[in-house]
N, C-alpha and C positions, 0 to 999 in steps of 0.2 A: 635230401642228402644228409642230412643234419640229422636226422633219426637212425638212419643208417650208420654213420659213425659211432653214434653212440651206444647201438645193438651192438657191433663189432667190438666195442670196446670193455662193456658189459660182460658178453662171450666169453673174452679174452682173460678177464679177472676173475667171471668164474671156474675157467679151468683152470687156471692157476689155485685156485682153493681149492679145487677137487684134486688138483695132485699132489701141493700140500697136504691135504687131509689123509689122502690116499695114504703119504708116507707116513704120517703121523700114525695111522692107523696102525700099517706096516711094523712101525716100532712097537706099538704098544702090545702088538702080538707076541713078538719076538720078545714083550718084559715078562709076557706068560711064561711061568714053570710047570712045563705036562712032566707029569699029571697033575700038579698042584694047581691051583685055581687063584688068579688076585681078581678081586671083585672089583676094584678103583680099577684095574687097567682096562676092564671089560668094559666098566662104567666110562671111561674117557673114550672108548672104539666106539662106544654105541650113542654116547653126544655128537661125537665127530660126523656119522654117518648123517644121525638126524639133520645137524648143521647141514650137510651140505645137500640132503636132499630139499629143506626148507628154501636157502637158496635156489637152486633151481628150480624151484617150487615158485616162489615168486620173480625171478627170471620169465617164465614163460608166462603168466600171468601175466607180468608188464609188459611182454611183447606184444601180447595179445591185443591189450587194451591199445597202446600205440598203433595196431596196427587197424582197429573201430576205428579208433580217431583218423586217421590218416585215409579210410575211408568215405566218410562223414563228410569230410574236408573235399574231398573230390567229388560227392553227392551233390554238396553244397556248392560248392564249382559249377557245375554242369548246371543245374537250378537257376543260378545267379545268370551266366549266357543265353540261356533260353529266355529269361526276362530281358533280353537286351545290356545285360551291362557289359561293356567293354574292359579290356585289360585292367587300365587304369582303376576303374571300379571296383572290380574284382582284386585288385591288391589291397585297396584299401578295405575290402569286407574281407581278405586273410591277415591283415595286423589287428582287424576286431577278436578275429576267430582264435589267432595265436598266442594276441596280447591283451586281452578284454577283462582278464579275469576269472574270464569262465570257467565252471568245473565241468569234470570229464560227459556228465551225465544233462546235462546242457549242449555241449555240441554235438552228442549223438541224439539229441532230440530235438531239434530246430526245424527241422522240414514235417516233423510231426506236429510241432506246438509251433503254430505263426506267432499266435498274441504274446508267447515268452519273446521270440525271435525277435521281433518287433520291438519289445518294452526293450531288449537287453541290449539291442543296437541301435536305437535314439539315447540310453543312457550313457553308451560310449562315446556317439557322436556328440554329446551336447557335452562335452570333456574337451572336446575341439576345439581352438578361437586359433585360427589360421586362414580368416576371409572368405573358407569356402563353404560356407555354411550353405547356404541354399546348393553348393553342391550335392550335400549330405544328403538333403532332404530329395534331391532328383534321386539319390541310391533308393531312400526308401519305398518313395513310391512306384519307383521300379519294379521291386521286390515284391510287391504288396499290396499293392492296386489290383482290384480285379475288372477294374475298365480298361480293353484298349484303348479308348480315346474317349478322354474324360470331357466334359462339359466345360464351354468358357465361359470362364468368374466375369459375372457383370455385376452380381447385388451377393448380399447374405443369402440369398436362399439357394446358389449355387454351390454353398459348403458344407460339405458332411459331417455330421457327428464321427471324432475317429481322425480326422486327417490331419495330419504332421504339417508342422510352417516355423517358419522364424521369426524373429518377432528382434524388430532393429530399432535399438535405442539410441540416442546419442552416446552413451557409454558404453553399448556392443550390439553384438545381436546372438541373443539366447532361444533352442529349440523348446518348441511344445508343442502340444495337440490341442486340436478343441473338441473340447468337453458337455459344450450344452450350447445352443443360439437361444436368442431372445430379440426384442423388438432393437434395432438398431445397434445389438453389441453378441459378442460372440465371449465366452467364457473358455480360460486358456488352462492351460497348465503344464507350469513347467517341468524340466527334467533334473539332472543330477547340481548343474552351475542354474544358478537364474539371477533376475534383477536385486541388487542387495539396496537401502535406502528408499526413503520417497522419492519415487517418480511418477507421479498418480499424478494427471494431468497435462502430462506433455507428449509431446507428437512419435507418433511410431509410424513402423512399417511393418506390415504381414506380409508373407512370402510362404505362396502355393505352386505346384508343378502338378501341373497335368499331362497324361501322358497324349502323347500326339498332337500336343499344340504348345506347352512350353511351361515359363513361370508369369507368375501374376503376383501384381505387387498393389495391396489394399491399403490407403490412407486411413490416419485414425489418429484417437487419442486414449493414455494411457488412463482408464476413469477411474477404477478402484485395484487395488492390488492387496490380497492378503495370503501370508505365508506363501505356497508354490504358483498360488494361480493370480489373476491378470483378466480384469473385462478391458475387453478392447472396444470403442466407441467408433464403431465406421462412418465418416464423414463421407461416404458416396464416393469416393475418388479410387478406380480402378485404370492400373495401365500394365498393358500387357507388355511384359519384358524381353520375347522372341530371343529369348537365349537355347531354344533346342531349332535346329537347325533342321527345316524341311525340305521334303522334293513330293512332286505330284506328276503324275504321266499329264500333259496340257497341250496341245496343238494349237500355236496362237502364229501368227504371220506375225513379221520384224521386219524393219529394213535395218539396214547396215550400213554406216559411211567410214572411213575416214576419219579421225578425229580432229576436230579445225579450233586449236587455241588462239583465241583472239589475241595473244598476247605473242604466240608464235603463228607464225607463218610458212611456216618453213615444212609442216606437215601438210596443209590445205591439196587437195588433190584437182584442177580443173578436168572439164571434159576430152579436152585435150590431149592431158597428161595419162588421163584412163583411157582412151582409145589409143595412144601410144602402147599401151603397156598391155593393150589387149584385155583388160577388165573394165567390169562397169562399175562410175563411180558412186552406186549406189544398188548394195547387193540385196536381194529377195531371199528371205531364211523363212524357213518356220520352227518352231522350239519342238520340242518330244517332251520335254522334260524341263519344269521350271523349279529352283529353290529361292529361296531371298539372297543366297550369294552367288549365284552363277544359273545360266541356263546351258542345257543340250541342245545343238540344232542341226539344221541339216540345212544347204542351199538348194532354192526351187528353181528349177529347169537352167541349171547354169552350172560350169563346172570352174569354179575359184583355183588360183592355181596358191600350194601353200606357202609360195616365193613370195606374191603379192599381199600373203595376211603376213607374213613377218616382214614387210616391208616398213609395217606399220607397229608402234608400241600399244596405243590407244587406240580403239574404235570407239565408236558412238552407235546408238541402238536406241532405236524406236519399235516396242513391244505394245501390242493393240490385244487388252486384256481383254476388255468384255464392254459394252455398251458403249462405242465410243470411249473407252477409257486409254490413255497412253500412258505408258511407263518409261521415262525417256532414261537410259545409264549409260554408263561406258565402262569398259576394260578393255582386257586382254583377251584377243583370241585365237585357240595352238588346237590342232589333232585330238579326236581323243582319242584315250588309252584303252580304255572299255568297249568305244562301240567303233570301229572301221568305217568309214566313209561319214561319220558325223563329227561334229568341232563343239568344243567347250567356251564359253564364253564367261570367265569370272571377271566380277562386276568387282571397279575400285573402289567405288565408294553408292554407297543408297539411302539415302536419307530415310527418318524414322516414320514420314507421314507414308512413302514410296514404301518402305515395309511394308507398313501394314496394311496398305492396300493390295499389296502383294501378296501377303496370307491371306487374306480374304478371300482370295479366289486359289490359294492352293489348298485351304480345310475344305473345299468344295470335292476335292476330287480324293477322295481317300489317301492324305499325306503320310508319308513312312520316314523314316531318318535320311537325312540325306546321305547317299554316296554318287557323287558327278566325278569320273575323269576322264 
């Protein structure tokens, strides 16, 4: 909308000089004496016209170019979606695009030249210190990864020459790539902001994202540091951060109760109370669909009336993953929105070890971003 005003506005001043000029011109005819000839009057009509054909000259010229840009821009759009980035994302890769610095001959060439693309939006981001830093770095390897589903970081040899991380000091956390592996250290290098002073020796953290399973966050120490770059000394300690949110198609049987607070009483449901009420107090599901924050389910050979699940705030759930293994949670459980005759079950609270035994058996089944409602 912003460009468009300012076409209109443009427009608008230069018809105003074109009919000033017009009349100026107008005059200076009229300063001719026919048949005499004044050479200055002729000379001032014939600047006048150049002026304002130049104008308009570069008028369409700048529209032009505005209007590449603004196409570029919507290129760039559509590229960025298809990689999965979501709105939010994609605003913050158009204040790169609008506010970056860029020149005109850079934004029309980004989906042609990645390695610029790349350089000139890790320089922007690492300009950032607003906490979200390992967001940044999920934008880039969004953009930029040519794995679906990247490998999970157990050791150094799971890391690419090339791949984007942050690197979190007790005084911040500054972006860079790495640049070269070697026996138990990785060589870094940073971007536009980086570590200023000796800290050569003290504890970091690295922060990688992989697509289809999340970020990973590498222990280490800071060993040597000269001018932009940084050996980082990995002490073996890898933990997965399960900050990208999965779902996997899973058929596993649940039971369902009631939720009974040893502290209240007041929800506990007896056998009694359930054959009063015409349900049983202990219902038979099985899942379609599991993420680490909620599952999809459906109830097995029984028809739950949705009076008797709003009866209740909290259920409890016993989920039988795989070998004997149990997953015991609780929430809430309502309708879903998406699939008719199935129910949602978000989980209040799951512990970190419960996680990630939970991913363990959702990277099993080809996982995608979560959407459950």
């Amino acid at each position: 909308m912003e460009v468009s005003k300012y076409g209109i506005l443009a427009t608008t001043i230069v018809l105003k000089i074109m009919f000033l000029e017009v009349n100026l011109i107008y005059l200076a005819i009229l300063d001719l004496k026919w048949p005499g000839f004044n050479s200055d009057a002729a000379f001032k009509a014939l600047m006048m016209v150049l002026v304002v054909v130049a104008i308009g000259f570069i008028y369409i010229l700048n529209k032009k170019r505005v209007s590449k840009i603004e196409s570029a821009w919507r290129d760039l759009m559509s590229y960025a979606y298809t990689k999965r980035l979501n709105s939010g994302d994609v605003a913050i890769l158009g204040n790169f695009f609008n506010n970056g610095g860029l020149n005109s001959l850079e934004k029309l060439t980004f989906l042609k030249d990645h390695k610029n693309f790349k350089s000139s939006l890790m320089d922007h981001f690492s300009k950032i210190h607003n906490g979200n830093e390992e967001h940044l770095i999920q934008i880039v390897q969004k953009l930029f990864s040519e794995k679906e589903h990247g490998l999970e970081i157990n050791d150094l040899d799971d890391i690419e020459i090339g791949e984007p991380c942050t690197v979190e000091f007790t005084q911040g956390i500054f972006l860079g790539t790495v640049v070269k592996k070697a026996q138990g250290e990785l060589q870094l290098n940073f971007y536009q902001t980086h570590p200023v002073g000796k800290k050569e020796n003290t504890e970091v953290q690295c922060y990688f994202f992989r697509l289809g399973l999340g970020g990973f966050l590498l222990n280490g120490r800071a060993r040597r540091m000269k001018g932009n770059g940084m050996a980082f000394g990995f002490d073996g300690g890898v933990e997965w951060k399960a900050d990208l949110h999965l779902t996997a198609e899973m058929r596993r049987a649940m039971k369902i109760t009631p939720h009974k607070d040893p502290k209240d009483k007041s929800e506990s449901v007896t056998e009694e109370e359930s054959e009063a009420l015409n349900e049983p107090s202990t219902i038979i599901a099985t899942t379609t669909k599991i993420s680490d924050r909620a599952v999809l389910l459906m109830f097995t050979g029984v028809i739950i009336s949705p009076l008797y699940l709003k009866k209740f705030d909290v259920w409890d759930a016993e989920i039988d993953l795989e070998a004997g293994r149990l997953l015991e949670v609780s929430g809430k459980i309502m309708p879903s929105s998406s699939e008719p005759g199935k129910y949602l079950m978000k989980f209040n609270r799951i512990l970190p070890e419960q996680k990630k035994m939970l991913f363990g058996e959702i990277k099993k089944f080809s996982p995608t971003q979560e959407q459950l409602s």
